[in-house]
C-alpha positions as CSV (number, residue, x, y, z in Angstrom):
1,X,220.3,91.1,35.2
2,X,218.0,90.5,31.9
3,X,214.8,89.2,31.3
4,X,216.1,85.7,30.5
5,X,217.2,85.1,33.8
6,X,213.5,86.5,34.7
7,X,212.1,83.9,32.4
8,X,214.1,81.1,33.5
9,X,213.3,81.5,37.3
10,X,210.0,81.8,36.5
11,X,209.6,79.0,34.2
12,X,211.8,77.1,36.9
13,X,208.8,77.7,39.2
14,X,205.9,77.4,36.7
15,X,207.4,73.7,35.5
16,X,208.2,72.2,39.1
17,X,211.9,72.5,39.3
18,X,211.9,70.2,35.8
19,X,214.7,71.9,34.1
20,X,214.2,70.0,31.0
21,X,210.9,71.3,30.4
22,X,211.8,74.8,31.1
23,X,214.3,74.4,28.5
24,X,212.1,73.0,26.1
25,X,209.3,75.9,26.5
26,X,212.2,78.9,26.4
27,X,214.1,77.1,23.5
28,X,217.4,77.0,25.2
29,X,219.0,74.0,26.4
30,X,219.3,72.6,30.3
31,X,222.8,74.1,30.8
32,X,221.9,77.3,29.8
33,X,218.9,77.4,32.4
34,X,221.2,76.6,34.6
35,X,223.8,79.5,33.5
36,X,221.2,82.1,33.6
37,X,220.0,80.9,36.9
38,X,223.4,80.7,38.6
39,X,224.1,84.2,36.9
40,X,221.2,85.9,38.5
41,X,221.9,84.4,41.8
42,X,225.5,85.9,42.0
43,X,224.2,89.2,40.6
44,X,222.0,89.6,43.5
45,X,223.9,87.4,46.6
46,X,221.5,85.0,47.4
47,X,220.7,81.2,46.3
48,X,217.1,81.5,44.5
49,X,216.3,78.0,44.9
50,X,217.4,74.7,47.2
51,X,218.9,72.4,45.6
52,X,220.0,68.4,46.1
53,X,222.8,68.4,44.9
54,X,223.0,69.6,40.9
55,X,219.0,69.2,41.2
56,X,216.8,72.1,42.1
57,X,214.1,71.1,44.6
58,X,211.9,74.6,45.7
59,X,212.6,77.9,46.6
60,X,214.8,79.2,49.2
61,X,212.8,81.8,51.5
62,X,215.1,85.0,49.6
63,X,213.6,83.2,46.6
64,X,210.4,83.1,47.9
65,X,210.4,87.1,48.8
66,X,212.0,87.0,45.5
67,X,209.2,86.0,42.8
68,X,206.6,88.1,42.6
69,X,208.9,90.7,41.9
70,X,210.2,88.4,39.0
71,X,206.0,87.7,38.2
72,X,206.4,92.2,38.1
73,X,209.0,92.9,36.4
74,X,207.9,90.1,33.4
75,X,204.4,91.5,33.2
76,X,205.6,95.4,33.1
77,X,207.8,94.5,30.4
78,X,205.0,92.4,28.7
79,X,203.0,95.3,29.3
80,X,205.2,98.0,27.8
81,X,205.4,96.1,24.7
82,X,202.0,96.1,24.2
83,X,201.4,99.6,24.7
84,X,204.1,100.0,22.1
85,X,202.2,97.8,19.4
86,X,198.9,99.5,20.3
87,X,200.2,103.2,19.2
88,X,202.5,101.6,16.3
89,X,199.6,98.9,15.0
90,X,196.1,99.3,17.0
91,X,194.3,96.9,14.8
92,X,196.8,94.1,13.7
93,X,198.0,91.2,16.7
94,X,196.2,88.3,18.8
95,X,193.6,88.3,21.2
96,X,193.6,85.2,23.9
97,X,190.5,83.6,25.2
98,X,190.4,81.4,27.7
99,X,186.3,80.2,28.3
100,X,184.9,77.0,29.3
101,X,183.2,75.1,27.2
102,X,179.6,76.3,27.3
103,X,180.7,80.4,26.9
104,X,182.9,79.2,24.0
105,X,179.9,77.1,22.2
106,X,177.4,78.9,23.5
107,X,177.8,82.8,24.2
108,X,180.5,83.9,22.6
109,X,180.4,83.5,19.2
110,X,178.5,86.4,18.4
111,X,180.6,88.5,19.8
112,X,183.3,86.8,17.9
113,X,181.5,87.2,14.9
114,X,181.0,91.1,15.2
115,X,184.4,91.3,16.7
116,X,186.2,89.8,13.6
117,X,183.9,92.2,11.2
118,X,185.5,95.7,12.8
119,X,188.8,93.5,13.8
120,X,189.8,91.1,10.7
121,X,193.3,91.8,11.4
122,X,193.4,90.6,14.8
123,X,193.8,86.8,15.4
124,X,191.9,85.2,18.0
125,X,193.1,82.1,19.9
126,X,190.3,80.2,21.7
127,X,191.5,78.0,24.6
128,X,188.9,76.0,26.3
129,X,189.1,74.5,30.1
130,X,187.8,74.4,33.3
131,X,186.9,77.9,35.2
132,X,190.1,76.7,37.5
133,X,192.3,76.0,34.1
134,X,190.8,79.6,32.2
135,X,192.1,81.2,35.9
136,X,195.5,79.4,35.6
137,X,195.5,80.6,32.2
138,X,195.0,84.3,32.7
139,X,197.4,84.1,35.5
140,X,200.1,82.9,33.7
141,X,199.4,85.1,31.2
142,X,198.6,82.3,28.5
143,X,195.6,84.4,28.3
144,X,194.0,87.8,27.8
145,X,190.2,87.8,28.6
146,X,188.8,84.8,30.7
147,X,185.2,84.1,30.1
148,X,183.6,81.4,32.8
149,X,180.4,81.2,35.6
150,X,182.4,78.8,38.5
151,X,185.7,79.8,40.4
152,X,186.9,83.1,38.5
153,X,186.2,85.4,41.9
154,X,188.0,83.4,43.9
155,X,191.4,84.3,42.6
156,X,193.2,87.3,43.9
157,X,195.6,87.9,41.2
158,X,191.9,88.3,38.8
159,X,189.8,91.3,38.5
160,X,186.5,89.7,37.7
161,X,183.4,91.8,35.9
162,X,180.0,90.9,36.0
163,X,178.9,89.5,32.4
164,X,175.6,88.6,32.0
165,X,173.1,86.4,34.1
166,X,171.5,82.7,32.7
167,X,169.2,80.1,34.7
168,X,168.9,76.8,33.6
169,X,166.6,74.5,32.0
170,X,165.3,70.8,32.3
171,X,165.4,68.5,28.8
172,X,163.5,65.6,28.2
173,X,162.2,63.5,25.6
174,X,158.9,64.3,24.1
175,X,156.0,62.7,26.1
176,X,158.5,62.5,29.1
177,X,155.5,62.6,32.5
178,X,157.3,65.4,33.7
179,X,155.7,67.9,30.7
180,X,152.5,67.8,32.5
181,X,153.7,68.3,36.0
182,X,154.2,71.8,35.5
183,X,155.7,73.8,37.0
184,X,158.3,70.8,38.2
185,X,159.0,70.8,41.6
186,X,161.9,69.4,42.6
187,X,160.8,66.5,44.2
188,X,159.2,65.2,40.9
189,X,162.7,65.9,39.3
190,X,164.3,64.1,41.9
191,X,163.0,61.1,41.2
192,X,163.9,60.6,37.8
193,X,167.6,60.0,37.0
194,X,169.4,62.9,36.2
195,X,172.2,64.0,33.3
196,X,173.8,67.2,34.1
197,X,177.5,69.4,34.2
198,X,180.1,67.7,35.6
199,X,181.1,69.5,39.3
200,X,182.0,73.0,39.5
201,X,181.1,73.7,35.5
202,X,178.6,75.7,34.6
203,X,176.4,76.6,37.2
204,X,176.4,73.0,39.0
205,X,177.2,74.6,42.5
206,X,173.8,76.1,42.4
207,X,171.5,72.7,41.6
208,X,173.7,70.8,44.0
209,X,172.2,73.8,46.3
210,X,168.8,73.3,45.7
211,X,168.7,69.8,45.8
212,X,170.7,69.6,49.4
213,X,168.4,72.9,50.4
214,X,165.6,70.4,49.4
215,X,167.0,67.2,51.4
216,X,166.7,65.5,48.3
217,X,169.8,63.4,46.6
218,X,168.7,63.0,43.2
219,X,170.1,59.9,41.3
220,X,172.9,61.6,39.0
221,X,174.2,58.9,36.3
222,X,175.9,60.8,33.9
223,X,178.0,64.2,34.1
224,X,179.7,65.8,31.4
225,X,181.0,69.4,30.4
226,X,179.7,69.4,27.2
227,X,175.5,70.4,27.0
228,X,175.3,69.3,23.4
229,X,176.7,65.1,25.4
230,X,174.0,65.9,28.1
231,X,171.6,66.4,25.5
232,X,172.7,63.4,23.4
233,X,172.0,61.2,26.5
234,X,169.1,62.3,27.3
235,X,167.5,61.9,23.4
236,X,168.8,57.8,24.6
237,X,166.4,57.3,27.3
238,X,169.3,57.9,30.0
239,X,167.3,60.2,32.1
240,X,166.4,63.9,32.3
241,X,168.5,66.6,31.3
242,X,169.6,69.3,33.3
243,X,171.5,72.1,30.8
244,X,172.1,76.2,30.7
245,X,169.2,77.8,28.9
246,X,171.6,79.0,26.6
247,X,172.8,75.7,25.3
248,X,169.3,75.0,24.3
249,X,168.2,75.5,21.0
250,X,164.4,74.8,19.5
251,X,165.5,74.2,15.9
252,X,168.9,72.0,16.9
253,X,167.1,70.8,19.9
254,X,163.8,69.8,18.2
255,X,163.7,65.9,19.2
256,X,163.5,67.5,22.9
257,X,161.2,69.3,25.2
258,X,162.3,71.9,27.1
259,X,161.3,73.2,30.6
260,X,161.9,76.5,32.1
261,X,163.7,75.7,35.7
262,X,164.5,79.4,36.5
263,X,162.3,78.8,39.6
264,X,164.4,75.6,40.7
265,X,167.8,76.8,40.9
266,X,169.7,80.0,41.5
267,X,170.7,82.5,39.0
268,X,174.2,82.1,37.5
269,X,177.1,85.1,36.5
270,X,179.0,84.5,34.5
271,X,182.1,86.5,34.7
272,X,184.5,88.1,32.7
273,X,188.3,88.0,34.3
274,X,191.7,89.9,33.3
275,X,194.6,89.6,35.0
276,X,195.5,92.2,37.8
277,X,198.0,94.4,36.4
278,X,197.6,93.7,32.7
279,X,198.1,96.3,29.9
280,X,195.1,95.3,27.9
281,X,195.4,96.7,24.1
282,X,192.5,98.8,22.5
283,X,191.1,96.1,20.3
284,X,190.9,93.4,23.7
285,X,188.4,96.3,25.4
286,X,186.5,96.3,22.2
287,X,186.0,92.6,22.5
288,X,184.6,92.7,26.0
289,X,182.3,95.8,25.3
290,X,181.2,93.4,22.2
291,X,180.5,90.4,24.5
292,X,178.9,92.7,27.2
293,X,178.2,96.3,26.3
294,X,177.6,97.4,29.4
295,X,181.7,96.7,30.0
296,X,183.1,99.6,28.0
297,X,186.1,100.5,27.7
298,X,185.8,103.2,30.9
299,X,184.4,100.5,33.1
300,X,187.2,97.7,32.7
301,X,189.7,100.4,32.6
302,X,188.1,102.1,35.8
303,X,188.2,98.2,37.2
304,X,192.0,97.6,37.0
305,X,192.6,101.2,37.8
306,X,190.7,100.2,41.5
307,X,192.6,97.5,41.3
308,X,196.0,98.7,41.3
309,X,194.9,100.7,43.9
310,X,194.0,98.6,46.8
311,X,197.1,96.0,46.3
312,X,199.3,99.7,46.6
């Protein structure tokens, strides 16, 4: 048994029974997927996966019973080599984000600003998707630290922290009747068309709340995932703007007016996610203390500690 054969079940599983792709992400070719496979197999006495004839088509139920041990043994050994290279080189490797859009525009790049000034020999790889891609990231362990407000708690293979709390705000265009309605109910906001986050990004869950708490079913024409598109929209005369505070800007922002909705819609958390079971190296629990000091090192390590515990 080696970790290749690991790899190659797993990657078996990860691409859909594709065989060609799982060659081309392990750099092998298709027969020798299919060597390392077969070789495992006889090793341990049972067939891994169903297959139509030379094609493999799912997991048998031994293969079944059989992964997450695979999923284990891959992420100890991932683990043990990062412990290694945090005794042997503490400050020199890569760091893996995975954030939606809005914490990678918006939030985090002062913390990747400070971080870089105590870290400059760590590399930091920003990935950007949706809070149910960033979740697939981390779980595949394409990613260290996952950074989103939607979806993240609702994985059990995450160990989610609390990060920081945001409301939202409405943008319009200056003069827009709303500016002297104040505070907005949402009635009045109702009845203008509105430009907001596309569904479950940033936060969305809750003003789809308020609105349906409201029995109202505000005219939505545009959605999008990007605050700075929303914005551009709404600067056209599409309708009103409905954006995270953060994403707002008076300087950047200055051909739009901005109102506070904090008493409209719910407060949002935004989350910070690792992966249950991870080894996280030194310099990665410097980053998250950066982002969110109130995450030091002690906490997260307390976190995945509990963690461990109750899957035991």
């Amino acid at each position: 048994m080696n970790f290749q054969q690991l790899r190659s079940v797993r990657e078996t599983v990860r691409r859909n029974f594709n065989l060609t792709e799982v060659a081309n992400t392990l750099y092998t070719s298709q027969p020798g997927v299919s060597r390392q496979i077969r070789e495992l197999e006889e090793e341990l006495g049972v067939e891994i996966f169903a297959r139509a004839g030379k094609r493999l088509t799912g997991l048998t139920p031994p293969g079944q019973a059989l992964l997450p041990i695979v999923d284990r043994l891959l992420l100890e050994a991932e683990n043990l080599r990062r412990a290694g290279q945090d005794f042997s080189a503490s400050d020199n490797g890569g760091l893996r984000i995975a954030a939606t859009h809005s914490q990678a525009r918006y939030a985090l790049p002062p913390a990747v600003r400070d971080f870089r000034a105590v870290f400059p020999r760590v590399t930091l790889h920003m990935h950007q998707g949706t809070p149910g891609q960033v979740a697939e990231m981390l779980l595949r362990g394409e990613a260290d630290i996952g950074v989103a407000t939607e979806a993240l708690a609702d994985y059990d293979g995450l160990v989610t922290l609390p990060g920081y709390r945001w409301t939202h705000s409405i943008v319009v265009p200056p003069g827009h009747p709303l500016l002297a309605a104040q505070p907005v109910g949402l009635a009045a906001l109702a009845a203008y068309p509105i430009i907001t986050y596309v569904q479950g990004y940033t936060g969305r869950a809750h003003i789809d709340a308020a609105f349906a708490g409201a029995g109202l079913a505000p005219e939505i024409v545009l959605t999008a995932m990007d605050a700075d598109v929303i914005k551009t929209y709404v600067e056209l005369g599409m309708g009103v703007g409905i954006v995270a505070s953060i994403a707002v800007d008076s300087e950047r922002d200055r051909h739009l007016q901005v109102i506070d909705a904090r008493h409209l819609f719910e407060v949002n958390l935004t989350r910070v996610a690792l992966r249950r079971g991870a080894w996280l190296r030194g310099y990665a629990l410097r980053f998250i203390e950066t982002f969110v000091p109130t995450l030091t090192a002690e906490v997260v390590e307390q976190a995945l500690r509990s963690s461990a515990a109750s899957t035991e």
